[in-house]
N, C-alpha and C positions, 0 to 999 in steps of 0.2 A: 504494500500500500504506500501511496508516495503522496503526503500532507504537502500542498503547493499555495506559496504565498502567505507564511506563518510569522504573524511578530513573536519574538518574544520579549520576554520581559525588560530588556534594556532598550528594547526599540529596534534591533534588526530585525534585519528579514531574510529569513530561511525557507528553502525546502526540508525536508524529513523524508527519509525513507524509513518504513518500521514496519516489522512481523511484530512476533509477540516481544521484542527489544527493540530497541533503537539502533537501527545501520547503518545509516547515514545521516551526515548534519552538513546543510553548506549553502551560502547563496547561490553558487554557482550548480548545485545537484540537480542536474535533467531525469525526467522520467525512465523506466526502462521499454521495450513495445510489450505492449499487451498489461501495464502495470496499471492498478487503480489507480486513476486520480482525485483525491480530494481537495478541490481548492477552497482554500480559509478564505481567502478575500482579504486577507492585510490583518483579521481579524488576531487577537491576545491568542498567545498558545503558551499553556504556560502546565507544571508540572501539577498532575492532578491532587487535591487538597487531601489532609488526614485529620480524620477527628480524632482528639487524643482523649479525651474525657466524654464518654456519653452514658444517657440512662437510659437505654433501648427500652426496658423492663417495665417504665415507669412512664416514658413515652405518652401524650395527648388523654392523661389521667385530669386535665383542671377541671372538665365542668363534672367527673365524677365525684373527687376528692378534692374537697376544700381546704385552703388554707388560711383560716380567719384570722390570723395574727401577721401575717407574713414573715415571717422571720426561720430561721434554720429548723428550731427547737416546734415550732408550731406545726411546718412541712414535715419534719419526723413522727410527728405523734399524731396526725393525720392519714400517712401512710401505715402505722403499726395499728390506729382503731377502725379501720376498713379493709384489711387484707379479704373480707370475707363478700368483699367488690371484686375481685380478681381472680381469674381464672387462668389456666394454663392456657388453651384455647386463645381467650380476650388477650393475653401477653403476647402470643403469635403473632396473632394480630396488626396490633398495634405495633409492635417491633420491626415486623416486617416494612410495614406502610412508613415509619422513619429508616429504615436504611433507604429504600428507594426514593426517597426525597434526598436525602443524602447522595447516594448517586445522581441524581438527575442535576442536582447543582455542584455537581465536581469532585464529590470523595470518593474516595476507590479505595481508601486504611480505614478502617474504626475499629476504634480499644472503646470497649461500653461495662462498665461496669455491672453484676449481675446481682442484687441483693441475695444474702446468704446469710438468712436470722432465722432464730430457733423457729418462730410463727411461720417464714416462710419456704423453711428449709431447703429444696434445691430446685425449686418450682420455675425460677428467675434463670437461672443456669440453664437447665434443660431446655426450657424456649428459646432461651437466645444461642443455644448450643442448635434447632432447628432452625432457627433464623439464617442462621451460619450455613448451614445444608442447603435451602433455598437459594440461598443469596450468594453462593462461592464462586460463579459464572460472571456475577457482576462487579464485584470487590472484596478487598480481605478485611472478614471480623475478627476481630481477635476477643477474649472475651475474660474478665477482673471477677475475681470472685471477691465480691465486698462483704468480708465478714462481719457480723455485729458486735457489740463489746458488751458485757468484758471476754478479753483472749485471756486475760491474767490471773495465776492460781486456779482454787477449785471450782471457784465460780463459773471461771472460762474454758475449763475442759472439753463441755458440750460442746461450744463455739471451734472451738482446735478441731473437734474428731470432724464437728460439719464441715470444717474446709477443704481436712484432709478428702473427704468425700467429694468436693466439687473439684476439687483436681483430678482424681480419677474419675469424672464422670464429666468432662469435657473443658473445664475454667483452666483459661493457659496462664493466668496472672495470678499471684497474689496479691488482696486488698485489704484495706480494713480500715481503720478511721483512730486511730491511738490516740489523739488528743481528746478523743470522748472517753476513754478506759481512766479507771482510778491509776493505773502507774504507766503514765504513755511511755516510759522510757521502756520497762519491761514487755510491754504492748509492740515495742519498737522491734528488739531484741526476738521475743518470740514469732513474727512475722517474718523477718528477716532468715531466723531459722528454719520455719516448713517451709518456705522458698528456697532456701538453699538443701533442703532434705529433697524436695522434687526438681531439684535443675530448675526454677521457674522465675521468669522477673517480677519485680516487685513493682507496685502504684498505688500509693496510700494516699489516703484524704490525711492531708498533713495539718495542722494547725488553723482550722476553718474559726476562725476566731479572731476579733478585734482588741483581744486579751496582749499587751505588749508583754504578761511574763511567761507565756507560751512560745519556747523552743521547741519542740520535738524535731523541728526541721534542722538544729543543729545537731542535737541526737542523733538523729537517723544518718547524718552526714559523718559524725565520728565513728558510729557502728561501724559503717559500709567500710572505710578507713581501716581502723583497726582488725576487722576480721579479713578482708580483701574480700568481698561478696563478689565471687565473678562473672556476676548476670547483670542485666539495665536493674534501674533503681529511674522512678519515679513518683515523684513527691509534687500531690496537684492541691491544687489551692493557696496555704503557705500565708496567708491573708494576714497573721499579725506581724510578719515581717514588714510590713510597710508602716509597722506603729512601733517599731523599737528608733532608736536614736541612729544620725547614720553610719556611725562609727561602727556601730553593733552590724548594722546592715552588711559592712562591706566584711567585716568577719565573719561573719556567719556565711555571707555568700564564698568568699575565697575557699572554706571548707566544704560548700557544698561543690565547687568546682572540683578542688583536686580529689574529692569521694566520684566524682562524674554521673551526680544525682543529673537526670531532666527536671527542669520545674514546667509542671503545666497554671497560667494563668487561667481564671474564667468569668472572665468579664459580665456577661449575661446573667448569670446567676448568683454570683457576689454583688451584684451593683444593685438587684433585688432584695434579697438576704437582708445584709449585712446595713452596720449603721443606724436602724429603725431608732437606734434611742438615745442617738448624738444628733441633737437637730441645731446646735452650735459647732460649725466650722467638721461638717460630716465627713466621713472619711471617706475616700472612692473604694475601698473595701477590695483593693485588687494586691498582689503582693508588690515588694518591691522590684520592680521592674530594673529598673533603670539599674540598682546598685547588682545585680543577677549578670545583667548583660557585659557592667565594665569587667565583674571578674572572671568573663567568659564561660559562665554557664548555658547549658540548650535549654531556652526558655522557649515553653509553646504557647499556644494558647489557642480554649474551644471553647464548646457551647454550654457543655453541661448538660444540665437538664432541656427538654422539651415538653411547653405547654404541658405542664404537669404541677404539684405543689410545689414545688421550689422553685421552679420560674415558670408560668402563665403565659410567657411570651416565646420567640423563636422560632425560625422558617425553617432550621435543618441546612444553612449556608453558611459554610466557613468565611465568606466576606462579610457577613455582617459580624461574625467577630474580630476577623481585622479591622474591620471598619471601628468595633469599637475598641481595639487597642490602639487605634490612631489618637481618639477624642480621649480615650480615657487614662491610656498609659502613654502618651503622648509621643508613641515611637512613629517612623516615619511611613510613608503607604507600603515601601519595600521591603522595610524591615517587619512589617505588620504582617505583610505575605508570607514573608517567612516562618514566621509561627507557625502558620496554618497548614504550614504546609513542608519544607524540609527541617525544620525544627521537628515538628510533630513523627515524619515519617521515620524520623532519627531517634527519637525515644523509645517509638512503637516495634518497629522494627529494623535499627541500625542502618537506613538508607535514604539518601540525599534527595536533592529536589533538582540537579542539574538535567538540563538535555544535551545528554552528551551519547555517545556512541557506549551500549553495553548496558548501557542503564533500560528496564523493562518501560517498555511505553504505555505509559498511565498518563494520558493528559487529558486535562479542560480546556475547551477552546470557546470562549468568551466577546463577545462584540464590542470589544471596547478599545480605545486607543493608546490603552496606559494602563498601567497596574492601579494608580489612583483614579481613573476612570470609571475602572471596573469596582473598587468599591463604592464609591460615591454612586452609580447608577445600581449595581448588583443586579446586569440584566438577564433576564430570564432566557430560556432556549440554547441554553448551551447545548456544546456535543463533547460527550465524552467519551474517553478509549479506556481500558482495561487492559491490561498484556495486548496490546495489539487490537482488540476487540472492542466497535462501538456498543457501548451498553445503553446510552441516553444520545 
């Protein structure tokens, strides 16, 4: 197949020739005889987006499950007094109908997180584990077993054996949420262990909190350190690191560097959340951005939840959370892309966003004249490839 007349992101213009890789890259690449041509029309062609954070599971739940306080604590105890609204079935579903939104505007990765609580035991796993079956032709799930808490002591044992269970029964992550457990450090420690007992990477809700004396994100960063964890580590959310002093910021971030944690940002649903009860000088409730970036950490950034209780809002398009790491974390249109997308693809699955020769051809091709065009417009109709295959 030979994509004819493709900008990319800096503003040339290429041919592409691509199977299920990329074979060729070059202004000057003419067609072969008898080869398809698709011509872009000058149109964006740029590497297809990853969601690094999602809640397939939980996916277009707002007008079943209310969240009358809107706040974190409210969205949690709204989903734990309704479990008996969800079915395996209705999670199919709904799951299903966010990845393909997902694909149709540009993802081909998603890492989604699977709830895995005593109430809901492996009900959230197994569907998005079918989800994943339906949907392997069009993009790669990857899929977070988000355990409940407590992991810690005798309390937490139940929780331990259910994980160990959703690793062998389809969850390729390990997840959890430590800053909700009474001892997040050992919460940290214990996680970090049945991930390394199954070969698995880890992606914890890290520090979801406007709390400045919540570290666990430096925790997690000296563990990984001191044991050599030699799997990815991602630590998403991280949100009171934008409320310690910036001294603190740039250390904590220099350790999560040389640990070679990802941080995933999440704009859309921290900027909901969080703050509700600082209505003097509010916080943007996102982590620290900026001090993450100078000490060269892979900072991503996704949507989180969809139309569901923790955010009521969301299209299922990694440009509008670029879009809102422009306004909100004040990073630039290109670097904002990056998040979405070779940040994210590099935390998820250890691979880049270049188009270059060798690299699997996964791209979105987009109407727009510029990477900042494309988010400020976020137009609709795209076409999307997969290994070589249009999928949208």
């Amino acid at each position: 197949m030979f994509l004819q007349s493709a900008r990319l992101a800096d503003g040339s213009m290429v041919n592409v020739r691509v199977s299920s890789t990329i074979d060729a890259v070059g202004a000057d690449l003419v067609p072969e005889p008898d080869e398809e041509i698709i011509d872009l029309g000058r149109r964006l062609l740029l590497t297809a987006f990853a969601e690094p954070h999602a809640h397939l599971d939980k996916a277009f739940l707002s007008e079943r499950i209310l969240n009358p306080t809107g706040d974190l604590m409210g969205a949690i105890m709204a989903m734990r007094g309704n479990r008996d609204l969800i079915t395996l079935d209705d999670t199919i579903e709904r799951a299903e109908r966010a990845v393909r939104l997902l694909v149709s505007n540009g993802t081909t990765t998603i890492r989604s997180h699977a709830d895995t609580t005593l109430e809901n035991r492996l009900m959230s796993v197994e569907a998005l584990a079918e989800v994943r079956r339906r949907t392997s032709d069009i993009c790669d799930l990857q899929i977070v077993s988000l355990v409940s808490w407590p992991v810690v002591g005798q309390a937490g044992a139940e929780s331990r054996a259910l994980l160990r269970e959703a690793l062998a029964a389809g969850a390729d992550v390990v997840g959890g949420a430590p800053h909700l457990d009474a001892d997040w450090a050992e919460a940290n420690d214990i996680l970090l262990g049945i991930a390394a007992e199954f070969g698995r990477d880890v992606d914890l809700h890290t520090d979801e909190t406007l709390d400045p004396g919540a570290c666990g994100l430096a925790d997690l960063a000296e563990r990984v350190i001191a044991t050599g964890f030699p799997n990815r580590v991602t630590a998403s959310h991280c949100v009171s690191l934008s409320m310690q002093p910036e001294a603190r910021q740039h250390e904590v971030a220099a350790k999560v560097a040389e640990a070679g944690i990802s941080v995933v940002a999440l704009p859309q649903t921290n900027l909901f959340l969080q703050g509700r009860d600082q209505q003097h000088a509010m916080p943007r409730a996102l982590t620290a951005v900026k001090s993450l970036r100078s000490a060269g950490v892979n900072v991503c950034a996704g949507a989180d939840n969809l139309q569901d209780p923790f955010n009521p809002m969301g299209r299922g398009d990694p440009l509008e959370t670029a879009a809102l790491m422009v306004m909100a974390a004040h990073l630039l249109p290109d670097q904002a892309l990056h998040t979405v997308s070779g940040a994210s693809r590099a935390a998820i699955a250890g691979i880049g966003d270049e188009i270059s020769i060798g690299q699997r051809a996964d791209f979105v091709v987009i109407d727009a004249a510029s990477v900042r065009e494309a988010m400020a417009f976020q137009p609709s109709g795209r076409i999307v490839f997969h290994a070589g295959r249009r999928v949208a």
